[in-house]
DRENDO-1510 file (C-alpha; in Angstrom, 1 decimal, always signed):
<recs>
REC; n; res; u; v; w
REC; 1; UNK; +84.3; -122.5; +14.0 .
REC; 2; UNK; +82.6; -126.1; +12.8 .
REC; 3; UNK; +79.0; -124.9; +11.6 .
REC; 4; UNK; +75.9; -127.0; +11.1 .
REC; 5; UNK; +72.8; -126.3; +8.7 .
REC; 6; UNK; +69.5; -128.2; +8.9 .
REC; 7; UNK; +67.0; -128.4; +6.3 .
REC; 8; UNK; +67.9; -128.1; +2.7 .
REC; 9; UNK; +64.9; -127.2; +0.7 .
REC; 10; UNK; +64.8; -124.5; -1.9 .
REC; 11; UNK; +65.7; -121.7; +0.4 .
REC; 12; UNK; +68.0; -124.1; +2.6 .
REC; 13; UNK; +70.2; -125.6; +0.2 .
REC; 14; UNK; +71.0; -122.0; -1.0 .
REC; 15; UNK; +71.6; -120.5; +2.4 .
REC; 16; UNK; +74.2; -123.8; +3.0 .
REC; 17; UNK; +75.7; -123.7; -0.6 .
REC; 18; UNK; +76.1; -119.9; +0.0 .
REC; 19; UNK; +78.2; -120.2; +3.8 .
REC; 20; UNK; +80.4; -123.2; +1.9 .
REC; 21; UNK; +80.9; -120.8; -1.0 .
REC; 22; UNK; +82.0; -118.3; +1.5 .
REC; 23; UNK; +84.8; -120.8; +3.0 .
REC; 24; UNK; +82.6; -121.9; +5.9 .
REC; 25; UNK; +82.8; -125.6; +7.1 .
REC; 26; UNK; +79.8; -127.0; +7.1 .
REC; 27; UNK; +77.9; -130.3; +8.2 .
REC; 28; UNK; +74.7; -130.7; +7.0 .
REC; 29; UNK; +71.9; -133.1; +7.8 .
REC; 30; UNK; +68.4; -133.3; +5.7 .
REC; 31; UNK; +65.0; -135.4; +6.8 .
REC; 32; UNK; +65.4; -137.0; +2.7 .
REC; 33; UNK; +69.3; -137.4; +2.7 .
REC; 34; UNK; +69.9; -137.2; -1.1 .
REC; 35; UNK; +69.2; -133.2; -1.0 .
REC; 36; UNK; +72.6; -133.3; +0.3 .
REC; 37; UNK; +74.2; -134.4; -2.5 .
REC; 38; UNK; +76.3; -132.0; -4.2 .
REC; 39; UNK; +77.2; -129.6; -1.7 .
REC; 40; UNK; +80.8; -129.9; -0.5 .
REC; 41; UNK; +79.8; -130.3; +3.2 .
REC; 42; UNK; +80.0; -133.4; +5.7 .
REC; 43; UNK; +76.8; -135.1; +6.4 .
REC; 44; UNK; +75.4; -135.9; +9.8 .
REC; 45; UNK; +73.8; -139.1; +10.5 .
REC; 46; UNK; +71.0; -137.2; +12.5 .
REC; 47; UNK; +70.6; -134.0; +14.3 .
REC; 48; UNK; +72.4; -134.5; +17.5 .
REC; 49; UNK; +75.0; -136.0; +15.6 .
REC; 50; UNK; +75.5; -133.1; +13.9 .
REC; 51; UNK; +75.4; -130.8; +16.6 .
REC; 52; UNK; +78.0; -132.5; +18.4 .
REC; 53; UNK; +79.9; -131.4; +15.1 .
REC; 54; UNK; +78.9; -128.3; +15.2 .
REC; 55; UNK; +79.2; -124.7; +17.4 .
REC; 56; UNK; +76.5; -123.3; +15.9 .
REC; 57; UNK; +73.9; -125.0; +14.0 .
REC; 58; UNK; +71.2; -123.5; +11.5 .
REC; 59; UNK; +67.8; -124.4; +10.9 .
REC; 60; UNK; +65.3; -123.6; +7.4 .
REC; 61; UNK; +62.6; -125.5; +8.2 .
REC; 62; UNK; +59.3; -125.4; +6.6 .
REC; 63; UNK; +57.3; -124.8; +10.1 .
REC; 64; UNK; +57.6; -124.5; +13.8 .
REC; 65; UNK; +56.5; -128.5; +13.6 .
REC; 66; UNK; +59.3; -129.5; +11.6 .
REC; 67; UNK; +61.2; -127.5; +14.1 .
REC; 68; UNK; +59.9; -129.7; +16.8 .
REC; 69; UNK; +60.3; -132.8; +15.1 .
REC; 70; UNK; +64.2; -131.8; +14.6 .
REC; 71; UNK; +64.3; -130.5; +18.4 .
REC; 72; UNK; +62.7; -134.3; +20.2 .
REC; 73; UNK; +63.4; -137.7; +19.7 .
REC; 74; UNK; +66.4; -140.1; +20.2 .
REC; 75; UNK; +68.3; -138.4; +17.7 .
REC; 76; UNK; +67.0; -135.1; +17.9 .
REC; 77; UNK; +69.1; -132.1; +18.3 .
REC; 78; UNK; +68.2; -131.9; +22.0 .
REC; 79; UNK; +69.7; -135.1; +22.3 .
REC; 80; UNK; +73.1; -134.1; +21.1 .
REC; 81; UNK; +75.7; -132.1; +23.1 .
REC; 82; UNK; +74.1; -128.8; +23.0 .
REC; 83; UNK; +75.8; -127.2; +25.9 .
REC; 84; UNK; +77.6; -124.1; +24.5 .
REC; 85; UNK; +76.1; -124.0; +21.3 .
REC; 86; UNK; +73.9; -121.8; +19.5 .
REC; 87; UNK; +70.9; -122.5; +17.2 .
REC; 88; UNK; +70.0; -119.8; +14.8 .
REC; 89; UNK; +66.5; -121.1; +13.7 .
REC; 90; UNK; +65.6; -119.0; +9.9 .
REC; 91; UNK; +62.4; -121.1; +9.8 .
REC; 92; UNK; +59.1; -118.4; +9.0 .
REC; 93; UNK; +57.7; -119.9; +13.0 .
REC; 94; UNK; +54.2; -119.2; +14.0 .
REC; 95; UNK; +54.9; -116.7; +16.9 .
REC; 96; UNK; +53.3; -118.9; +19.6 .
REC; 97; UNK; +55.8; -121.9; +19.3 .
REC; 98; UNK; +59.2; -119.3; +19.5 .
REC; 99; UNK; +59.2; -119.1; +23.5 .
REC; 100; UNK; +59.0; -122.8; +24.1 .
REC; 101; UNK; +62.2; -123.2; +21.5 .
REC; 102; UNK; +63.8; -120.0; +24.1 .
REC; 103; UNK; +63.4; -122.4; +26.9 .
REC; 104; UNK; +64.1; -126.1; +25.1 .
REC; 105; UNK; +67.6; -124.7; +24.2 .
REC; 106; UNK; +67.7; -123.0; +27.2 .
REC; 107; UNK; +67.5; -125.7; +29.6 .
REC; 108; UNK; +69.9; -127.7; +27.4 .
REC; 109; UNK; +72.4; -125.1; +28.0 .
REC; 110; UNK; +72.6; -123.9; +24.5 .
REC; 111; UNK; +71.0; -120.5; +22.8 .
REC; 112; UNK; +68.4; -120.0; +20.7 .
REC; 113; UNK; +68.3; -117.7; +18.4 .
REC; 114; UNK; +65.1; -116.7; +16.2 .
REC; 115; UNK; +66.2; -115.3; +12.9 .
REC; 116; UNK; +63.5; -115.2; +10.0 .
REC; 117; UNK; +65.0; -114.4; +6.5 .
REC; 118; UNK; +63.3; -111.7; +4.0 .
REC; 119; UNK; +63.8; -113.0; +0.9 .
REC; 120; UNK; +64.1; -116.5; -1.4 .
REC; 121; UNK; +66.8; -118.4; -3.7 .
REC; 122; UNK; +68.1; -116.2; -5.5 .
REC; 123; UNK; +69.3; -113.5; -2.7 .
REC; 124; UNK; +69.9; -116.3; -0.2 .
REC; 125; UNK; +72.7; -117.2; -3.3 .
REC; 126; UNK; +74.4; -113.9; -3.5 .
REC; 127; UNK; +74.2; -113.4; +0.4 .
REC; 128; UNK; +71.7; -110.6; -0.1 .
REC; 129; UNK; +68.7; -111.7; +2.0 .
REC; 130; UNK; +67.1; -109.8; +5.4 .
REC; 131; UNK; +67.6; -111.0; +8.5 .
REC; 132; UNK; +65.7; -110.5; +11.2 .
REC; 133; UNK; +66.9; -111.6; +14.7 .
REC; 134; UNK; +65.5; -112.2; +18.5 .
REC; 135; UNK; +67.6; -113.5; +21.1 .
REC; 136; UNK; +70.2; -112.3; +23.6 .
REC; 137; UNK; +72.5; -110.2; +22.1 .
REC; 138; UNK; +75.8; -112.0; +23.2 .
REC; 139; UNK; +74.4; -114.8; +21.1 .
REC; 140; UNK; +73.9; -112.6; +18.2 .
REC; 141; UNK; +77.1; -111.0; +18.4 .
REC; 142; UNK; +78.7; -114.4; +17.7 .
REC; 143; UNK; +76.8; -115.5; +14.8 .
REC; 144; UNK; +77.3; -112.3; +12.7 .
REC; 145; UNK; +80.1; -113.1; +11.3 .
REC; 146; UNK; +77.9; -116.0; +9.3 .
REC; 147; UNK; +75.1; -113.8; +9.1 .
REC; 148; UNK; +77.0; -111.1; +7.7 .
REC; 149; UNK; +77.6; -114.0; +4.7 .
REC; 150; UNK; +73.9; -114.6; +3.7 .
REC; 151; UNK; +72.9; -111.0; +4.8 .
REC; 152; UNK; +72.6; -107.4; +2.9 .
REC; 153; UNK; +70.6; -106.2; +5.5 .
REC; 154; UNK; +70.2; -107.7; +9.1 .
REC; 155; UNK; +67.8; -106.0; +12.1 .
REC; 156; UNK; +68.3; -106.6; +15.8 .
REC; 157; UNK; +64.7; -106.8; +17.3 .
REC; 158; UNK; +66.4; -108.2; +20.7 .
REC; 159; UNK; +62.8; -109.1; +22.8 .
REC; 160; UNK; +61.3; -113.0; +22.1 .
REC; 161; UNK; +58.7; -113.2; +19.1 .
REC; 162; UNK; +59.7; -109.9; +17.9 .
REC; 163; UNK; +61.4; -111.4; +15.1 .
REC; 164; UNK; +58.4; -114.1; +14.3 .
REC; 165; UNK; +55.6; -111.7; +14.3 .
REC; 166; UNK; +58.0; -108.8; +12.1 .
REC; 167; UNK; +58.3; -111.8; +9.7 .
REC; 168; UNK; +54.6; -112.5; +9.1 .
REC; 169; UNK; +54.1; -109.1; +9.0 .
REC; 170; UNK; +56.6; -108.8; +5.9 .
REC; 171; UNK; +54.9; -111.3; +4.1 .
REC; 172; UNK; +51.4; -110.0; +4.5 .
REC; 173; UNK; +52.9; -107.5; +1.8 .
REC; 174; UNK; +54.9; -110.4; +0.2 .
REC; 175; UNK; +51.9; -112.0; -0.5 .
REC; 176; UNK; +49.3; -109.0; -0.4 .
REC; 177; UNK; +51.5; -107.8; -3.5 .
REC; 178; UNK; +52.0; -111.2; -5.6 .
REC; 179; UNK; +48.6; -111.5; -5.9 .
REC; 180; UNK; +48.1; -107.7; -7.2 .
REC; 181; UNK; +50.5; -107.9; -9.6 .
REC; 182; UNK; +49.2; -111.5; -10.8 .
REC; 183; UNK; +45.8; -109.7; -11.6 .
REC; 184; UNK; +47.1; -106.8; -12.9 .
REC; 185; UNK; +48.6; -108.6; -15.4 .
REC; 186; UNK; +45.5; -110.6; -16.1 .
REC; 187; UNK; +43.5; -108.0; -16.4 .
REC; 188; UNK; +46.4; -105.6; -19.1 .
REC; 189; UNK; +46.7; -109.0; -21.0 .
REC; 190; UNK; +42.7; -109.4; -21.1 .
REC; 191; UNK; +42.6; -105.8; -22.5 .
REC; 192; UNK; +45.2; -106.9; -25.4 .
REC; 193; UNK; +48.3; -105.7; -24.1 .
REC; 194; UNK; +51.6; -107.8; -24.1 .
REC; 195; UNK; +52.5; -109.4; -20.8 .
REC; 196; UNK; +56.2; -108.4; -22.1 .
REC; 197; UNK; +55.0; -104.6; -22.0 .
REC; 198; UNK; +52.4; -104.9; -19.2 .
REC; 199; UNK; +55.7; -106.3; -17.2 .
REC; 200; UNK; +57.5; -103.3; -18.3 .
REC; 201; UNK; +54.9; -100.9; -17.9 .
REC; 202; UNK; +54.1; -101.8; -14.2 .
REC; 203; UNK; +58.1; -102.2; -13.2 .
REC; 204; UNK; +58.3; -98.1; -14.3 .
REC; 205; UNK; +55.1; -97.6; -12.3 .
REC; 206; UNK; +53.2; -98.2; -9.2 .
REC; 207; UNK; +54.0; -101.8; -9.6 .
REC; 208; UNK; +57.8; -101.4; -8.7 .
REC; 209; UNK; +58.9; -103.8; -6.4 .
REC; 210; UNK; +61.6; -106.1; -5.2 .
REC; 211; UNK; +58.2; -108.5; -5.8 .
REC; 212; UNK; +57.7; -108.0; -8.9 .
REC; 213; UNK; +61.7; -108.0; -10.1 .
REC; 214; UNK; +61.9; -111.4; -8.0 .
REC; 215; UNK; +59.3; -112.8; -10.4 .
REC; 216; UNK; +59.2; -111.1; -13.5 .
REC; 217; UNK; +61.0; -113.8; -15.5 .
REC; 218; UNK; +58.1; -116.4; -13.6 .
REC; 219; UNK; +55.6; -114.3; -15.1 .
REC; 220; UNK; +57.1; -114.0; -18.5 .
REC; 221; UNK; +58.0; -117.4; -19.0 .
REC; 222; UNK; +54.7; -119.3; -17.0 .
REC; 223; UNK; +57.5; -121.3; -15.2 .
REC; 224; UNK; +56.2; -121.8; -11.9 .
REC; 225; UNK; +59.5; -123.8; -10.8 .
REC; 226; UNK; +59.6; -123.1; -6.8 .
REC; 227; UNK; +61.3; -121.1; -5.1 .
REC; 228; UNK; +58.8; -119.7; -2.5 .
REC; 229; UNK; +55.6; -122.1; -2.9 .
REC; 230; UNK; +52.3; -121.7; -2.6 .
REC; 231; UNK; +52.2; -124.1; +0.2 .
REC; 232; UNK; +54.7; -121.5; +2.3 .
REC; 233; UNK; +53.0; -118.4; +1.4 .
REC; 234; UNK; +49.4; -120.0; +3.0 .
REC; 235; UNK; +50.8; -121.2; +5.7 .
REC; 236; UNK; +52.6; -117.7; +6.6 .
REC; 237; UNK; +49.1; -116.3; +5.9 .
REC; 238; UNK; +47.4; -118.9; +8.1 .
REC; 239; UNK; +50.1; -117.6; +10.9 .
REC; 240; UNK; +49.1; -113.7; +10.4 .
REC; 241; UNK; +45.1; -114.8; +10.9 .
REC; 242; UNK; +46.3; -116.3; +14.1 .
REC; 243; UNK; +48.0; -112.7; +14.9 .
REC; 244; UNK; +45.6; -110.5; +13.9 .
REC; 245; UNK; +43.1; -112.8; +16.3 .
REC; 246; UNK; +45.7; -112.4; +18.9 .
REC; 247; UNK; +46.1; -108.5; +18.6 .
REC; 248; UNK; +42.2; -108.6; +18.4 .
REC; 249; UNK; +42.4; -106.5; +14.7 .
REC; 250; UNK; +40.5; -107.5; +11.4 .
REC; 251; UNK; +42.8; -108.9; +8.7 .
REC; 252; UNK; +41.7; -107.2; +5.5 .
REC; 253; UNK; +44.6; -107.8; +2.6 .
REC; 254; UNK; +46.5; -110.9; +4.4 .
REC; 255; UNK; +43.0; -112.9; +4.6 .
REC; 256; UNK; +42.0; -112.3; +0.9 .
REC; 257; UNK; +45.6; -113.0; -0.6 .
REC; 258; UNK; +45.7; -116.1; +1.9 .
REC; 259; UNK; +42.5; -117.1; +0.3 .
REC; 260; UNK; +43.4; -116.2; -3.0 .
REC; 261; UNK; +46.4; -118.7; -2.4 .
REC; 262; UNK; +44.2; -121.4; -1.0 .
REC; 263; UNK; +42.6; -121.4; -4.3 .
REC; 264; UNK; +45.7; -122.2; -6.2 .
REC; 265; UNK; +46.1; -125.0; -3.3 .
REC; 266; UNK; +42.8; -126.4; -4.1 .
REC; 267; UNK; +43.8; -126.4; -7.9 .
REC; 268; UNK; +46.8; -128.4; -7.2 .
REC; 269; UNK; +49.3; -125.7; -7.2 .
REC; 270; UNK; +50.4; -126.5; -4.0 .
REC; 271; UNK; +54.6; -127.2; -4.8 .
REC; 272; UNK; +54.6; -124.4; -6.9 .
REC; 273; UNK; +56.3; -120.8; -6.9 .
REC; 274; UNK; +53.5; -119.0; -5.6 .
REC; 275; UNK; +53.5; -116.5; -8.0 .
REC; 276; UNK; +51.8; -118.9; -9.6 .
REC; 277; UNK; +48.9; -117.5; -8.5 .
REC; 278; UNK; +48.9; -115.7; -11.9 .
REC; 279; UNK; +47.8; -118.9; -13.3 .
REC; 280; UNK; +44.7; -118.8; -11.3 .
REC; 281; UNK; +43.8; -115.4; -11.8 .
REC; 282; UNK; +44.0; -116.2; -15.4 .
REC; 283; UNK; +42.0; -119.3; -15.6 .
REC; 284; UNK; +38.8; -117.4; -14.1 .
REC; 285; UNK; +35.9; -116.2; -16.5 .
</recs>
């Protein structure tokens, strides 16, 4: 079964270098072609092109606006021969653009599938990431075999925006907790104490997380190379406020860490791992 993957970014690029390295043929198409280069895969001239290639085509996207830029135009994957085909779209989407991608691929004769992943690089690498998924379960039924590829864990959530809103809720935490452990730090390392052994000290305490294993070596080292940047992290956040206004509920720890990352925004930290937030924290008196 010819596969397609869309959008090779940080997280993208591993997902598709992860289905190659797992025997899966793959054509690939990117916005900035060169972040192609490397990966044993074909390369599509543009997104219908590539899904008349493909049976079922993946998207990473950075927003539900990429995701329409991909979907229109001339070349756009709406354009190509979608009939029969299947679109698993593992872009973080704000929950109010999901049904309108339902009915797009719908009315093109295709399915969409929404399926938001849990997790960044490094799992997306070793095919340990979460996956959550909405859509009809035929659909889903046929894609995990791939799935089963990138994912440890995968849920079901079956019902439209399920799967969207599940996903901002996840990184509420995501987020809620980067930005605790960043202070905490600060605050042991203000005190006198090693980061080394703070690091330590909080991973064989309440500080033990996935989090804060993802990023202990981040923290150690002050390399803020990306992997999940700041950029992605606020704009998740900025999704959740647009939830919680929805559900009519106050947003306590998701609007202070989206803040919190809006700072390192406004201090040019934008590109950066956003557990760079650590270098923030740090730099106030």
């Amino acid at each position: 079964m010819k596969t397609g993957f869309i959008g090779l970014g940080n997280l993208g690029r591993a997902m598709a270098g992860r289905l190659i390295s797992e025997g899966v043929d793959l054509v690939v198409w990117n916005r900035t072609l060169k972040k192609a280069h490397g990966l044993k895969a074909a390369v599509a001239s543009n997104p219908a092109d590539l899904i008349a290639k493909s049976d079922i085509v993946f998207l990473n996207l950075f927003d539900s606006t990429a995701v329409s830029d991909v979907f229109s135009g001339d070349d756009g994957l709406l354009a190509g021969a979608c009939k029969g085909k299947i679109v698993v779209d593992t872009t973080t989407n704000h929950f109010e653009a999901v049904p309108l991608f339902y009915t797009l691929l719908r009315n093109a004769g295709a399915e969409y599938l929404e399926a938001p992943v849990l997790g960044s690089v490094i799992p997306a690498s070793k095919g340990a990431l979460t996956i959550l998924v909405g859509g009809s379960e035929a659909a889903f039924d046929k894609t995990r075999p791939l799935l089963d590829k990138l994912a440890q864990h995968i849920f079901y959530l079956g019902k439209p925006t399920l799967a969207a809103r599940m996903k901002l809720v996840n990184n509420l935490v995501l987020g809620s907790f980067m930005a605790a452990i960043a202070e905490a730090v600060v605050f042991a390392e203000a005190s006198g104490i090693d980061r080394a052994e703070v690091i330590d000290i909080l991973a064989a305490g309440a500080g033990n997380s996935s989090v804060l294993h993802a990023k202990k070596a981040k923290l150690l080292d002050g390399d803020y190379s990306p992997h999940f940047s700041v950029n992605a992290i606020y704009k998740d956040l900025h999704y959740l406020q647009d939830l919680a206004e929805e559900l009519k509920r106050p947003l306590f720890m998701g609007g202070l860490a989206r803040e919190l990352f809006g700072m390192a925004r406004a201090r040019g930290l934008e590109e950066r791992d956003f557990s760079a937030i650590h270098q923030v924290l740090a730099d106030l008196k």
